[in-house]
Structure formats: C-alpha cells, structure tokens
mmCIF file as Biopython writes it, N, C-alpha, C and O atoms, coordinates in Angstrom:
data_model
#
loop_
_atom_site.group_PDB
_atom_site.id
_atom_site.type_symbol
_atom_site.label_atom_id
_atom_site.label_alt_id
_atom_site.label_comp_id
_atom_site.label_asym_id
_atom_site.label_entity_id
_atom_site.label_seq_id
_atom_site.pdbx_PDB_ins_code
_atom_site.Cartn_x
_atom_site.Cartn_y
_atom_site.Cartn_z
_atom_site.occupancy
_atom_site.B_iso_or_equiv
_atom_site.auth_seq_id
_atom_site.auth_asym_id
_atom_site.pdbx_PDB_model_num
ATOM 1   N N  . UNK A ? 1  ? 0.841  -1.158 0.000  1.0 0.0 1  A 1 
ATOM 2   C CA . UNK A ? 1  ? 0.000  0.000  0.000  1.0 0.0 1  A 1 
ATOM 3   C C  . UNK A ? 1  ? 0.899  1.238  0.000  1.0 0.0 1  A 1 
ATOM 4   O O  . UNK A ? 1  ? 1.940  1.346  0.649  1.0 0.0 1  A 1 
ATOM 5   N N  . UNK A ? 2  ? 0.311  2.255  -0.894 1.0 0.0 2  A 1 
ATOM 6   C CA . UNK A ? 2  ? 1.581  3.462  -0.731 1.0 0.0 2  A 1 
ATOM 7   C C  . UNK A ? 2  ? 0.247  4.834  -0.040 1.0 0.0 2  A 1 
ATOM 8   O O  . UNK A ? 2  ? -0.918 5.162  -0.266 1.0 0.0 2  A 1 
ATOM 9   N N  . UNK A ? 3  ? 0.799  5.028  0.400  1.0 0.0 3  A 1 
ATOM 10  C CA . UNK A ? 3  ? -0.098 7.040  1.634  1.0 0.0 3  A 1 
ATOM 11  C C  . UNK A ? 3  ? 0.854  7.843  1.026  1.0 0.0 3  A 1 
ATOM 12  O O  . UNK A ? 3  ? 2.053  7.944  0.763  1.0 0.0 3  A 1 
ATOM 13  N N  . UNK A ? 4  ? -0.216 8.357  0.927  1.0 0.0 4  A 1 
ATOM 14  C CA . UNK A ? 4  ? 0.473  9.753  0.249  1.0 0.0 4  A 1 
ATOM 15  C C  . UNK A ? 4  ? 0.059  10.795 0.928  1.0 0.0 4  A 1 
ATOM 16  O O  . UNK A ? 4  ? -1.115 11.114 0.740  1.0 0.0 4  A 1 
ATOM 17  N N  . UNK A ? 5  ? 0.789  11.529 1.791  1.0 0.0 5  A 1 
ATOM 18  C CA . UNK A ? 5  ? 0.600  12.980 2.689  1.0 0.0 5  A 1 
ATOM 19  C C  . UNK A ? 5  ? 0.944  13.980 2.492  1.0 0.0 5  A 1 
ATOM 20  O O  . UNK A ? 5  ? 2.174  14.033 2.505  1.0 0.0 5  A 1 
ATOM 21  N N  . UNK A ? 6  ? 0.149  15.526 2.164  1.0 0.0 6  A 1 
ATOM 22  C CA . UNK A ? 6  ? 0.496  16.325 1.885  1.0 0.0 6  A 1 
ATOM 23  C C  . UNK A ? 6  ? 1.392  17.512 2.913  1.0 0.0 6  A 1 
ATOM 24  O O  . UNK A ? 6  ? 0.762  18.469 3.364  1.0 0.0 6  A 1 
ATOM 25  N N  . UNK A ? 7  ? 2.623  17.380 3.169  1.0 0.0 7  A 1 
ATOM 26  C CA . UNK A ? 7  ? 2.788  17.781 4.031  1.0 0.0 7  A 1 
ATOM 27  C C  . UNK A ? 7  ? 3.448  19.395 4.021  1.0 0.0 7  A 1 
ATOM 28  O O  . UNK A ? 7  ? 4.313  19.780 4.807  1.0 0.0 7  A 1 
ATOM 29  N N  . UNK A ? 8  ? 2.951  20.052 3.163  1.0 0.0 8  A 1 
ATOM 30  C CA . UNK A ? 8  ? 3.298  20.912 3.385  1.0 0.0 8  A 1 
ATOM 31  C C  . UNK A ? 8  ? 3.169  22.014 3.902  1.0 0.0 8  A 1 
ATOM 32  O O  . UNK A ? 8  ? 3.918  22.977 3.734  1.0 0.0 8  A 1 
ATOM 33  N N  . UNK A ? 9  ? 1.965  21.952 4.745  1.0 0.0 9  A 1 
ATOM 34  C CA . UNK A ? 9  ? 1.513  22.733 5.985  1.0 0.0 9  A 1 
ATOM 35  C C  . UNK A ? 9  ? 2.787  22.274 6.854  1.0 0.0 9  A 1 
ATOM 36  O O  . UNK A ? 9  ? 3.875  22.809 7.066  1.0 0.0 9  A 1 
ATOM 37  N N  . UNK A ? 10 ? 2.213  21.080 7.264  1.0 0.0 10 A 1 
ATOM 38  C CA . UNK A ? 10 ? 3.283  20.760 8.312  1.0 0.0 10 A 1 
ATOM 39  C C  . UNK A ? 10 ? 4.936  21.214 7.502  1.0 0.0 10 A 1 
ATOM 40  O O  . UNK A ? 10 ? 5.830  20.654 8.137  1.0 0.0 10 A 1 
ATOM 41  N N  . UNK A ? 11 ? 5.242  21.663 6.868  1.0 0.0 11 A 1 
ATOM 42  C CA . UNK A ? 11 ? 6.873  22.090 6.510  1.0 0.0 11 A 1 
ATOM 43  C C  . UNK A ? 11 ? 6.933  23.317 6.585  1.0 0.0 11 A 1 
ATOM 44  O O  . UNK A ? 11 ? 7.942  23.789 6.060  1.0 0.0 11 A 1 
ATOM 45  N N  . UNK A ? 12 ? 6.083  24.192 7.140  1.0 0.0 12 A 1 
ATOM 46  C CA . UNK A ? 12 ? 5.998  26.069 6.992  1.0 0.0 12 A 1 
ATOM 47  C C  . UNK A ? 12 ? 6.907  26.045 8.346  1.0 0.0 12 A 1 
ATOM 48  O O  . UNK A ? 12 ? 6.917  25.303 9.328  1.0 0.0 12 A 1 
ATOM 49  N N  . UNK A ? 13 ? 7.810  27.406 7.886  1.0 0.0 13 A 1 
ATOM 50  C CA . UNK A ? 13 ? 8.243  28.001 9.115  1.0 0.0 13 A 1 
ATOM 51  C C  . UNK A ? 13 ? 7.162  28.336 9.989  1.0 0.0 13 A 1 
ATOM 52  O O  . UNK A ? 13 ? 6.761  27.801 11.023 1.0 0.0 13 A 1 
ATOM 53  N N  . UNK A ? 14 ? 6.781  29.334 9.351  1.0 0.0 14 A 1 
ATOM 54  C CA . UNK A ? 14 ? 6.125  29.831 10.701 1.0 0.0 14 A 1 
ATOM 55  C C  . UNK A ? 14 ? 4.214  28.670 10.958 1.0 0.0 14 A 1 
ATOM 56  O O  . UNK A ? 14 ? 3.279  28.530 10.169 1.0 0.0 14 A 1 
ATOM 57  N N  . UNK A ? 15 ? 4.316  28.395 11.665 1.0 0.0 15 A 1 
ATOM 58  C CA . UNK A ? 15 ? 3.271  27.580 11.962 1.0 0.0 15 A 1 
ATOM 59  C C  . UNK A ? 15 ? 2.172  28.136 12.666 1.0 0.0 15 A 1 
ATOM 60  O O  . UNK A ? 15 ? 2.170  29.139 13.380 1.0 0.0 15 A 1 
ATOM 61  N N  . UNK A ? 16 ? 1.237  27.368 12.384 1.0 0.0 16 A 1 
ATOM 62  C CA . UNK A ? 16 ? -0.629 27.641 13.589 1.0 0.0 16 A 1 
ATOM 63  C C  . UNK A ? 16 ? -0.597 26.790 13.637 1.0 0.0 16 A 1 
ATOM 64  O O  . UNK A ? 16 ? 0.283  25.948 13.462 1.0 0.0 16 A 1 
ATOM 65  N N  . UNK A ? 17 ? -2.210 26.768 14.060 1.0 0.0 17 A 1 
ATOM 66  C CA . UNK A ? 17 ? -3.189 25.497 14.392 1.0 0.0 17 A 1 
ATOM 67  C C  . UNK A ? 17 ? -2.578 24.382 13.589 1.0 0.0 17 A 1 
ATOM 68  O O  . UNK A ? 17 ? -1.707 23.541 13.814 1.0 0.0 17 A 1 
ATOM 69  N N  . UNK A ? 18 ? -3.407 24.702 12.500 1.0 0.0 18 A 1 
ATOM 70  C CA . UNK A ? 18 ? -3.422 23.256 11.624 1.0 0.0 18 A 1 
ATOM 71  C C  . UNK A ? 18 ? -1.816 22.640 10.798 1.0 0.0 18 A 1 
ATOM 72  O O  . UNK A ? 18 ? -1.587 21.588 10.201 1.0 0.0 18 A 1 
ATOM 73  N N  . UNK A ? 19 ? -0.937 23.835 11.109 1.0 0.0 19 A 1 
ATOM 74  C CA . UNK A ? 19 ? 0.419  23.555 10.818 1.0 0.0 19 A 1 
ATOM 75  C C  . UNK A ? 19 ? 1.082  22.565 11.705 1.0 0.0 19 A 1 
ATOM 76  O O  . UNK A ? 19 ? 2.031  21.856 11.369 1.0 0.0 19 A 1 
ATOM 77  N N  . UNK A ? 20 ? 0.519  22.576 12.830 1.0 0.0 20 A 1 
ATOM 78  C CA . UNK A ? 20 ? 1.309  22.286 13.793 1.0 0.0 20 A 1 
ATOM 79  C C  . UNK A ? 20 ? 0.768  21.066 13.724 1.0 0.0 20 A 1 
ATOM 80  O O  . UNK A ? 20 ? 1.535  20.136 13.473 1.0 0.0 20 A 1 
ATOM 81  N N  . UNK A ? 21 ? -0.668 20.785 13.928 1.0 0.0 21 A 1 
ATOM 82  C CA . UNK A ? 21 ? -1.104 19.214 13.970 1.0 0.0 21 A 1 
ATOM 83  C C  . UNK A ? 21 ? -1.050 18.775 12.673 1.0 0.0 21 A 1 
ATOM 84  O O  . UNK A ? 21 ? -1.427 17.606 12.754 1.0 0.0 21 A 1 
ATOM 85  N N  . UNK A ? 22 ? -0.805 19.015 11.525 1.0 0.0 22 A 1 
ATOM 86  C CA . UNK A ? 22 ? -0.208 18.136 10.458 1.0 0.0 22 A 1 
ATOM 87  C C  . UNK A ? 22 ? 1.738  17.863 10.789 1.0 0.0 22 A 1 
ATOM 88  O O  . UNK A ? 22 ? 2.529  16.994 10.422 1.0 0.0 22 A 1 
ATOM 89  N N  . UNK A ? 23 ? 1.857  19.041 11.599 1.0 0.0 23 A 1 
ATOM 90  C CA . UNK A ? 23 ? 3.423  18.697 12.125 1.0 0.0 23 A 1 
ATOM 91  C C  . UNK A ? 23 ? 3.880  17.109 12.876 1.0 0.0 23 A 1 
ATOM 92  O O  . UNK A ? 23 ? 4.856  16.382 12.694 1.0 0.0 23 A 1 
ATOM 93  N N  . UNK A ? 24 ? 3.241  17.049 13.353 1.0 0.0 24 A 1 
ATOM 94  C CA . UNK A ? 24 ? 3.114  16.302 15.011 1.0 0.0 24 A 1 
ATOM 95  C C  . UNK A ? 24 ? 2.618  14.687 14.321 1.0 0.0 24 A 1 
ATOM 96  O O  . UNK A ? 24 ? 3.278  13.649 14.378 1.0 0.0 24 A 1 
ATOM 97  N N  . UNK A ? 25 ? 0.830  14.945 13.476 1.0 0.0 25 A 1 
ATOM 98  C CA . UNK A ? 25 ? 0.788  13.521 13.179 1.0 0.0 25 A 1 
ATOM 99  C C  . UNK A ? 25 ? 1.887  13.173 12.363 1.0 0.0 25 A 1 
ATOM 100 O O  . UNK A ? 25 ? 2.583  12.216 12.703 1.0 0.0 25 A 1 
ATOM 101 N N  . UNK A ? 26 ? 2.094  13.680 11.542 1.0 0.0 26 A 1 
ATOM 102 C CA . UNK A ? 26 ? 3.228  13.071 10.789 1.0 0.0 26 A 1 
ATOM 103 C C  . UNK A ? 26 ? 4.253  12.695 11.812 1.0 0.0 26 A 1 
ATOM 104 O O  . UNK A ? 26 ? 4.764  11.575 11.796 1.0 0.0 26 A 1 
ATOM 105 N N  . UNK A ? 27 ? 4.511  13.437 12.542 1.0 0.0 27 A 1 
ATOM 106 C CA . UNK A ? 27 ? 6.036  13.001 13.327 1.0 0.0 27 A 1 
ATOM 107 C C  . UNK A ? 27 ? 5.684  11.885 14.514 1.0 0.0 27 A 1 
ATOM 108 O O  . UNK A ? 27 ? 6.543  11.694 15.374 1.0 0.0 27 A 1 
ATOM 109 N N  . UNK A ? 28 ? 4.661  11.281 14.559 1.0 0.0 28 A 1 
ATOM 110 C CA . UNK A ? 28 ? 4.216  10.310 15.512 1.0 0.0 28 A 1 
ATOM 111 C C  . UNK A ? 28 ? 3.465  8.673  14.210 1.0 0.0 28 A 1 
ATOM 112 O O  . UNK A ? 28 ? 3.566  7.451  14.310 1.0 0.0 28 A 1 
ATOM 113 N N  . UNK A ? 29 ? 2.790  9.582  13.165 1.0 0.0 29 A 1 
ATOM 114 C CA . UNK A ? 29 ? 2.848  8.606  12.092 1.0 0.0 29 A 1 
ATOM 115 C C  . UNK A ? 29 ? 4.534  7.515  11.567 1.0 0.0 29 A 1 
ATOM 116 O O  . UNK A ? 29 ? 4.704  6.388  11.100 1.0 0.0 29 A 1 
ATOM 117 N N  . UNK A ? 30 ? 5.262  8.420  11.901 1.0 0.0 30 A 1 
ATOM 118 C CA . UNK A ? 30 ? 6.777  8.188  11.249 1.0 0.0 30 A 1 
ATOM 119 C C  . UNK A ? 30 ? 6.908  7.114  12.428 1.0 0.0 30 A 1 
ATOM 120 O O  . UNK A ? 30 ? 7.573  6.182  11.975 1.0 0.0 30 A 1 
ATOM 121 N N  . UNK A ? 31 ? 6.474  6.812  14.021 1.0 0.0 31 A 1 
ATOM 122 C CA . UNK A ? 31 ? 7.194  5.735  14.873 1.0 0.0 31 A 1 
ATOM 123 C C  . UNK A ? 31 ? 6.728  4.557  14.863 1.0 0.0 31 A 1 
ATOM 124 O O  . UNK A ? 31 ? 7.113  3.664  15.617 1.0 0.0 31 A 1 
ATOM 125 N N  . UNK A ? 32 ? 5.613  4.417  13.768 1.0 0.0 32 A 1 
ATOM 126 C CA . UNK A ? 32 ? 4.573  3.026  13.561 1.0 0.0 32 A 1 
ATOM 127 C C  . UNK A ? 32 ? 5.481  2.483  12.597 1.0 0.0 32 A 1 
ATOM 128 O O  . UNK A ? 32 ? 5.894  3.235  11.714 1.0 0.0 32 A 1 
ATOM 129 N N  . UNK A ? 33 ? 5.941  1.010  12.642 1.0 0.0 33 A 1 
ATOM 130 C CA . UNK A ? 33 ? 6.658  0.411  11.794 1.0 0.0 33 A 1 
ATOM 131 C C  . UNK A ? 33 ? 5.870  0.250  10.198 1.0 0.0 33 A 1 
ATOM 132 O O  . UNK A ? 33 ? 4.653  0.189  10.022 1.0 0.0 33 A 1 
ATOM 133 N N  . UNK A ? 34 ? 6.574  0.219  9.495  1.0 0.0 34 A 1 
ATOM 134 C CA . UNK A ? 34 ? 6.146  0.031  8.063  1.0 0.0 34 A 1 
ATOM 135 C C  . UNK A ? 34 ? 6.237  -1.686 7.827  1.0 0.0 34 A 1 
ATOM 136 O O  . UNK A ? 34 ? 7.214  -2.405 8.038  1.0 0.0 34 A 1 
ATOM 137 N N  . UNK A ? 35 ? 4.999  -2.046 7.362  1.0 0.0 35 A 1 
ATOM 138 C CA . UNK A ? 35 ? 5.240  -3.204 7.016  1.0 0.0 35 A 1 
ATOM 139 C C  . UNK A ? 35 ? 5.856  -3.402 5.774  1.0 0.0 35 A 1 
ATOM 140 O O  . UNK A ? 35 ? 5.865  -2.361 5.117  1.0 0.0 35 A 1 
ATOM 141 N N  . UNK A ? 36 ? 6.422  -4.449 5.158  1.0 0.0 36 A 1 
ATOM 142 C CA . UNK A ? 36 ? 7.152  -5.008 3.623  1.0 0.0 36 A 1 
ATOM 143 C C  . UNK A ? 36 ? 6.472  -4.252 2.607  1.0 0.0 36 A 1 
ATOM 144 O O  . UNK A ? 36 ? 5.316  -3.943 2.900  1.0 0.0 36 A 1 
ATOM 145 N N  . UNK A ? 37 ? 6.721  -4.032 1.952  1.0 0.0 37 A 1 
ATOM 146 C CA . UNK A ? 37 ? 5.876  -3.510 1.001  1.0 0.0 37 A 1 
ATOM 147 C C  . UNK A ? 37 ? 5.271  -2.585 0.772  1.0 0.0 37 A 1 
ATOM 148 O O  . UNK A ? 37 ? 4.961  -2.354 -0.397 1.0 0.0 37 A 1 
ATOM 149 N N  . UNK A ? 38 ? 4.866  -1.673 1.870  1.0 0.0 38 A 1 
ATOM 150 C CA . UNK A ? 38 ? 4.310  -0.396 1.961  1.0 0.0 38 A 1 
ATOM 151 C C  . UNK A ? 38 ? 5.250  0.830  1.776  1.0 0.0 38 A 1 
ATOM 152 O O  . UNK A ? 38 ? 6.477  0.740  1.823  1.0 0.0 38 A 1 
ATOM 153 N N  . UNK A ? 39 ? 4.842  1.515  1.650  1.0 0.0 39 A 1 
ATOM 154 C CA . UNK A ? 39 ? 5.505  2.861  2.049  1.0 0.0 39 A 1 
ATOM 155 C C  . UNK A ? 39 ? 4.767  4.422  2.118  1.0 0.0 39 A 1 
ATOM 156 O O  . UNK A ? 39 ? 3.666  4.739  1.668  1.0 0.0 39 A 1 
ATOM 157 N N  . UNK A ? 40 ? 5.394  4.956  2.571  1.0 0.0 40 A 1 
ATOM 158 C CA . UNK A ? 40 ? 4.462  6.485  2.905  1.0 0.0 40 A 1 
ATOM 159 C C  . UNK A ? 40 ? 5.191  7.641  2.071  1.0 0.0 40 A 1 
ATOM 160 O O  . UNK A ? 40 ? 6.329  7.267  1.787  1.0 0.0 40 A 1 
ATOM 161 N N  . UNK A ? 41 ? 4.985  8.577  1.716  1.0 0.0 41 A 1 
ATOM 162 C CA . UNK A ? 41 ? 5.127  9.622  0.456  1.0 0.0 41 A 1 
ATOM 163 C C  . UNK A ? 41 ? 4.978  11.079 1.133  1.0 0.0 41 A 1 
ATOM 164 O O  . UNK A ? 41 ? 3.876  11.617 1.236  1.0 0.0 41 A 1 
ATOM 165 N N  . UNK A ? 42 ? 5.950  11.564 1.500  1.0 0.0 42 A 1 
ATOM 166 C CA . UNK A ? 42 ? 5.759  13.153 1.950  1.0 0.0 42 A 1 
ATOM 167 C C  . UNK A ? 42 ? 5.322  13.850 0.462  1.0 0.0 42 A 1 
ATOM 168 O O  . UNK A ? 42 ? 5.735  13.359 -0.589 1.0 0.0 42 A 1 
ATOM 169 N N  . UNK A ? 43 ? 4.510  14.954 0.483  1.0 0.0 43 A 1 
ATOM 170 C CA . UNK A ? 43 ? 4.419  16.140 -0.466 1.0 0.0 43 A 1 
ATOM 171 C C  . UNK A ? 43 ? 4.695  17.231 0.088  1.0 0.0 43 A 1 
ATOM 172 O O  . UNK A ? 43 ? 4.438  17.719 1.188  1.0 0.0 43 A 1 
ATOM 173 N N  . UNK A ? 44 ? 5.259  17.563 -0.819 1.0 0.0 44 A 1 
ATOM 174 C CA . UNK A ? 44 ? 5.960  19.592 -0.023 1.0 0.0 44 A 1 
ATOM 175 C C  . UNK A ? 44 ? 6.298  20.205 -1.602 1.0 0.0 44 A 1 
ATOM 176 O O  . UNK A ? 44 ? 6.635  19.587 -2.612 1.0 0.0 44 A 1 
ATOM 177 N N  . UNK A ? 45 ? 6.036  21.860 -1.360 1.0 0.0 45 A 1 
ATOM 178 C CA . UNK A ? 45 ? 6.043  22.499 -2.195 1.0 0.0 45 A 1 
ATOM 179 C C  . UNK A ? 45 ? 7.718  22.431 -2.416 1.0 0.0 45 A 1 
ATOM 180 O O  . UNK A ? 45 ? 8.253  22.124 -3.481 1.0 0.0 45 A 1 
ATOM 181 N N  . UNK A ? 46 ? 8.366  22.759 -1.268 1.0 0.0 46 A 1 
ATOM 182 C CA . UNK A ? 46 ? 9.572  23.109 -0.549 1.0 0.0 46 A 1 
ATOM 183 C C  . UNK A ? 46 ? 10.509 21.864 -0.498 1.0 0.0 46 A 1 
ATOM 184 O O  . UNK A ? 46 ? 10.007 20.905 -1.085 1.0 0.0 46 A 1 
ATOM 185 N N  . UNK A ? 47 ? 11.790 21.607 0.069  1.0 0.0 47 A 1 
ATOM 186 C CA . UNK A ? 47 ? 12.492 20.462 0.547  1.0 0.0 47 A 1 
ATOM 187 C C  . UNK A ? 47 ? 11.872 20.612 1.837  1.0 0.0 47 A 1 
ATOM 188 O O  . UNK A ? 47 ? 11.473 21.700 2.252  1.0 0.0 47 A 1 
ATOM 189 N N  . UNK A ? 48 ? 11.749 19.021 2.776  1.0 0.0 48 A 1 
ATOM 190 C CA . UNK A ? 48 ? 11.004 18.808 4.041  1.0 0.0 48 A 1 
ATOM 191 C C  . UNK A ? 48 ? 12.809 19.307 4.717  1.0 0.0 48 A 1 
ATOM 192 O O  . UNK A ? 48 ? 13.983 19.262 4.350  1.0 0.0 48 A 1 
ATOM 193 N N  . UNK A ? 49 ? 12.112 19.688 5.705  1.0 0.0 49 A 1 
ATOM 194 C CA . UNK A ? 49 ? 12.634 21.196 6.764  1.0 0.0 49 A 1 
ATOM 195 C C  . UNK A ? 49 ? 12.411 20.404 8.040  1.0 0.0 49 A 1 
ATOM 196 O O  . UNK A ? 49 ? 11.840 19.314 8.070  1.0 0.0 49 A 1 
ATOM 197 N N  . UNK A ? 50 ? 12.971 21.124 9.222  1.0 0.0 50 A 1 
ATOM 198 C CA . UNK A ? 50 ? 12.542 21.174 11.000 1.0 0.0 50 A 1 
ATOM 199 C C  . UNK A ? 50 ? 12.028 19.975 11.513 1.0 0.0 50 A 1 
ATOM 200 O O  . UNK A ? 50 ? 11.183 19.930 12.408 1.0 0.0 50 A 1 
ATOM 201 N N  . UNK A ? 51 ? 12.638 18.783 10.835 1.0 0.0 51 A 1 
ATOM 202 C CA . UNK A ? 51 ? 12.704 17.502 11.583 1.0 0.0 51 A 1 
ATOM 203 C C  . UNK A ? 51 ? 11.865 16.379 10.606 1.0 0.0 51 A 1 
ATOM 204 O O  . UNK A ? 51 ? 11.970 15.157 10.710 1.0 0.0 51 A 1 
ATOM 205 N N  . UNK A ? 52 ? 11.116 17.016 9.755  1.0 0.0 52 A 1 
ATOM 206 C CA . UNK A ? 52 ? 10.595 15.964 8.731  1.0 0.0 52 A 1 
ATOM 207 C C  . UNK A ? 52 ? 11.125 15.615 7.643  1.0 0.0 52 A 1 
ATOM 208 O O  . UNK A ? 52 ? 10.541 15.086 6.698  1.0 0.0 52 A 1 
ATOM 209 N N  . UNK A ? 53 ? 12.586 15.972 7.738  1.0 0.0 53 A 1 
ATOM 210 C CA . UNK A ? 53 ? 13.469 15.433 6.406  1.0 0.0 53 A 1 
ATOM 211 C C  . UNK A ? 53 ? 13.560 13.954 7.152  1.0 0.0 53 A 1 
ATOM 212 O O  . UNK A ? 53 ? 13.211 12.986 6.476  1.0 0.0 53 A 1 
ATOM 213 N N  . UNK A ? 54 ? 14.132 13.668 8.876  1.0 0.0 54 A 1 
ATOM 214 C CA . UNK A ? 54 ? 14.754 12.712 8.707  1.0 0.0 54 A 1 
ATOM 215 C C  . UNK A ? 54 ? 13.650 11.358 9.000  1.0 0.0 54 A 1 
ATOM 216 O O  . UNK A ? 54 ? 13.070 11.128 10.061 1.0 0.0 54 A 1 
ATOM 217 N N  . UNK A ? 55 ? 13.573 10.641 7.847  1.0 0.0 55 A 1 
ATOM 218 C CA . UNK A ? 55 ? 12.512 9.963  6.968  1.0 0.0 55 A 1 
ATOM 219 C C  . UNK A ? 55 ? 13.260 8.488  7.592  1.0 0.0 55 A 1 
ATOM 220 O O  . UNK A ? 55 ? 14.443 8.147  7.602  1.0 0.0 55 A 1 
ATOM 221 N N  . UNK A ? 56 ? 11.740 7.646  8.209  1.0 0.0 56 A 1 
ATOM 222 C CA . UNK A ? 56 ? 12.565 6.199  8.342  1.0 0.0 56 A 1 
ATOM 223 C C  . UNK A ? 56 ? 12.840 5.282  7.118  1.0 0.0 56 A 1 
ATOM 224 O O  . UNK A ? 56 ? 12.551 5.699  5.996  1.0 0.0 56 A 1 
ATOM 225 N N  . UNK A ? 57 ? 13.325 4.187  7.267  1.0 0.0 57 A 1 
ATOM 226 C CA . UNK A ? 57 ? 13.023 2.895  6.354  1.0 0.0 57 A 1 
ATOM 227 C C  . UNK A ? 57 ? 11.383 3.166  6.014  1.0 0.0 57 A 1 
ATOM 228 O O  . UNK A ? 57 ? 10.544 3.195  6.915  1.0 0.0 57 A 1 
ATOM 229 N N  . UNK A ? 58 ? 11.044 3.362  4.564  1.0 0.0 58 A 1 
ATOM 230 C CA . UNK A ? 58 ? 9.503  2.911  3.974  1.0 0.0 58 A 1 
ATOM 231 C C  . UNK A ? 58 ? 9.113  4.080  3.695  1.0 0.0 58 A 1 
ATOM 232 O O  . UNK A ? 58 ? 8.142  4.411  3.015  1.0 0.0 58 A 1 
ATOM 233 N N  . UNK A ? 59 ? 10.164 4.963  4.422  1.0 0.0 59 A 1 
ATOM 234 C CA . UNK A ? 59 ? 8.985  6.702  4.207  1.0 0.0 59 A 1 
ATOM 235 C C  . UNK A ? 59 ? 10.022 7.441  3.056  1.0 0.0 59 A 1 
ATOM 236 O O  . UNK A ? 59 ? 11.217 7.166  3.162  1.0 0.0 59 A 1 
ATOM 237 N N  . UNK A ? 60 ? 9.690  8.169  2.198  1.0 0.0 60 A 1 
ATOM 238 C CA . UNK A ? 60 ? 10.506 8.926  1.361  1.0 0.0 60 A 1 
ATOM 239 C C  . UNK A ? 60 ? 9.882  10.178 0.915  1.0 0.0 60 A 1 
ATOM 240 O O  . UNK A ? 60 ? 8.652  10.218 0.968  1.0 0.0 60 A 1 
ATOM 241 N N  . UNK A ? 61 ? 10.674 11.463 0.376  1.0 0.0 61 A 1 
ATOM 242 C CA . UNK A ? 61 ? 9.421  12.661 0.167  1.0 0.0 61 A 1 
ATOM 243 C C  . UNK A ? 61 ? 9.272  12.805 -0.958 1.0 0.0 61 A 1 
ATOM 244 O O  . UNK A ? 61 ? 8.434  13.607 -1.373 1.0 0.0 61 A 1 
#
C-alpha cells in the first residue's frame, strides 16, 4: 500500500493550528513500523525542513 501525505503545511516556518497538527501527526505517524511492502510519500512544495526530512526505512518525500 503506498499514503500519500500532503505535508506541506506541516513544513511552513512559521506555523498555527493546523500547521502544527499536520506537524506532530506526521512526526508520531513516522514511529509506527512500516510493514514489507508499503511505504508512505511526503508532499511539499519546498524540501522537508525542522525535523521531517529525517525519513525512516519505507517513508521517502
């Protein structure tokens, strides 16, 4: 299965509300193991920034 997340709220410097909780799930999405075969898909306008570059095994942007 491939997820595809748009994360480029969560990649703004300056952050709010909804910046911040697209910040966070993603960065708590990232500690659930990936099973074989899957993988997850950052989207950003930008290069991923302030802790969501560093991408586990399965995740790529």
């Amino acid at each position: 299965m491939i997820i595809g997340i748009d994360a480029s709220r969560a990649n703004r410097k300056q952050k709010t509300g909804i910046e911040w909780y697209s910040y966070y799930l993603i960065q708590e999405l990232k500690k659930i193991p990936v099973r074989q075969g899957d993988k997850f898909i950052l989207y950003s306008f930008d290069r991923l920034k302030s802790g969501l570059e560093n991408l586990p095994e399965g995740w790529q942007e």
